[in-house]
C-alpha positions, 0 to 999 in steps of 0.5 A, a space after each residue: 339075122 342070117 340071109 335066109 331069114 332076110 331073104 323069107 321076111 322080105 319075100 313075105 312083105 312083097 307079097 303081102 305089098 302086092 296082095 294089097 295092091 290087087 285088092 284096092 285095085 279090084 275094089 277101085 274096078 268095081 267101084 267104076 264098074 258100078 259108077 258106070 255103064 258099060 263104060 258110059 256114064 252112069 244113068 239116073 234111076 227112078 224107081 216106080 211102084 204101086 197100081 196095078 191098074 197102071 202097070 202097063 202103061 207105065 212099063 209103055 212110059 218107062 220104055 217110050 221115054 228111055 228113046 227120048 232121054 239116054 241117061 235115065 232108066 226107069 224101073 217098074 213095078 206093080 203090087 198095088 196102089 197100097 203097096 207103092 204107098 208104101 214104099 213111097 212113104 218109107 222112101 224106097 221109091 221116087 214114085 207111087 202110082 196109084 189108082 185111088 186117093 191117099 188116105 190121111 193118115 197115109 199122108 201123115 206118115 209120109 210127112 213124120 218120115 221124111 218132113 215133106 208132104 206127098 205131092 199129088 199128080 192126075 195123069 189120066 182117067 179110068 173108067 172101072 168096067 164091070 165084065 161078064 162073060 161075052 155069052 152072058 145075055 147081060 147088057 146092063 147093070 144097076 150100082 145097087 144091083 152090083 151092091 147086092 152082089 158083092 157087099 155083105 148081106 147082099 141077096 143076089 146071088 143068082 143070074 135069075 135073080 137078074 132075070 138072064 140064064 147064062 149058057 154053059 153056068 149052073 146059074 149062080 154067080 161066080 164074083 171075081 174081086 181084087 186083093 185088099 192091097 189093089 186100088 181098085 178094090 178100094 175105089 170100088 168098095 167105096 163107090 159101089 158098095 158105099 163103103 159096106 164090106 164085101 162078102 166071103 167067098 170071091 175070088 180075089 186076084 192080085 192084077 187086072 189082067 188076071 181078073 178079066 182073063 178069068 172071066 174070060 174062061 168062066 161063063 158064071 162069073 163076073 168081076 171088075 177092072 179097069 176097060 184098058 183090059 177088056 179082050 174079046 173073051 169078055 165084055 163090058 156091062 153098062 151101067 146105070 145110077 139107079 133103075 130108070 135111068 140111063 145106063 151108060 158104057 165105059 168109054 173115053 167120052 162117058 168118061 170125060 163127061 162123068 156119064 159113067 159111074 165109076 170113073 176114077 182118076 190115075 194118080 203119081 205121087 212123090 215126097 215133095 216136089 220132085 227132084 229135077 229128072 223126076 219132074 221131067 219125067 213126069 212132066 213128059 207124061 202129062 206132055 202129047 207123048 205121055 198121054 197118047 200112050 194113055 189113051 193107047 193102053 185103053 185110059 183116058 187122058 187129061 184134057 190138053 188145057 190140064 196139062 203143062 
């Protein structure tokens, strides 16, 4: 072997040395990189998806309780009370919110996929409002009147039929719905219309906001969403179980004394019991801070003597 050839092998085997050492070391930066913060210790997350009834107050908790605990991070998303079932049953989430029940066989998958059973967690109450526009003459509706306008074969389909004409409408009902994924539509094909299927031809919306935005802008329609969404574009209808009896409005106080209707609770579900930052935060929640941020986006909280 002569000199050069030594000379090249052994150039070779120090790059190819060095080229390994920046490699792990790059590998091992990142690793840290990831670990960590901007060079503080790495936060727990928790992951949060579902109603998007809820969606606002839970971007309120998640940013309220990042000033009370420094080391956890809360990640929000909506998509609907059936979307964050979802993902709890599949285990890509820490909590669901959702503004309805899970369902049995919801339940039963949780427990075949990750051998725990869903634990279920009432953080406050909503009152589901019926909203028209805010020149619409209408004061108060029926829930068999809301039934004959949004289920099946139901026969009102003109504001005569309610005997009010509405400044700047044709005079026919424009219905304003929710996606079949929300919780809200659940709870209220349930509760209003007795479970019947609705009629074709709504306008169905993915989030509460967008519902009441678009009554806002439309003097013929009317829709349903949660009362922490009302603006003064629209109002809010009263409402009565049958003709004859009291109607009455979507209020804290109707709420907590079942006087109104379609009340319903907010739920957050887990696998199990939750783990010991989740239980803390959730336990935040159900705490003063948690629940004067319910009471702040429009919901109403849990009687004090429910909560821990």
């Amino acid at each position: 072997m002569n000199a050069n050839t030594q000379y090249n092998r052994s150039t070779t085997m120090a790059a190819c040395l060095l080229a390994a050492s920046v490699t792990l070391s790059l590998a091992t930066f990142g690793c840290k990189k990831s670990d960590q913060a901007g060079g503080s210790t790495k936060k727990t997350v928790i992951s949060v998806q579902g109603s998007d009834t809820m969606v606002n107050e839970s971007q309120a908790w998640a940013e309220a309780y990042g000033k009370v605990d420094s080391t956890v991070s809360i990640e929000v998303g909506g998509g609907g009370s059936g979307v964050g079932i979802a993902a709890l049953i599949n285990g890509t989430i820490d909590i669901a919110n959702a503004s309805r029940d899970m369902k049995v066989d919801e339940k039963a998958k949780a427990k075949a996929n990750s051998g725990k059973d869903p634990v279920e967690f009432t953080v406050g109450f909503d009152a589901l409002a019926v909203f028209v526009h805010k020149d619409n003459p209408l004061t108060e509706i029926t829930l068999g009147q809301l039934a004959s306008i949004y289920a099946e074969g139901g026969a009102v389909t003109q504001w005569s039929d309610l005997g009010v004409t509405v400044p700047g409408c044709d005079g026919s009902i424009r219905r304003v719905s929710r996606q079949s994924n929300s919780g809200t539509y659940e709870f209220f094909r349930e509760h209003v219309l007795n479970k019947k299927d609705f009629k074709l031809g709504s306008i169905d919306l993915n989030g509460s906001k967008e519902v009441v935005d678009l009554i806002g802008n439309t003097p013929c329609a009317i829709g349903y969403s949660g009362m922490g969404y009302a603006n003064a574009k629209v109002k809010m209808l009263k409402v009565s179980m049958k003709p004859g009896e009291p109607a009455h409005e979507p209020s804290v106080a109707n709420t907590l004394s079942k006087k109104y209707p379609i009340a319903r609770p907010l739920f957050l579900y887990t696998l199990g019991q939750p783990t010991e930052q989740v239980k803390k935060y959730i336990d935040w929640i159900l705490g003063p801070q948690g629940q004067k941020i319910v009471e702040e986006s429009g919901y109403v909280p849990v009687p004090q003597k429910s909560a821990p």
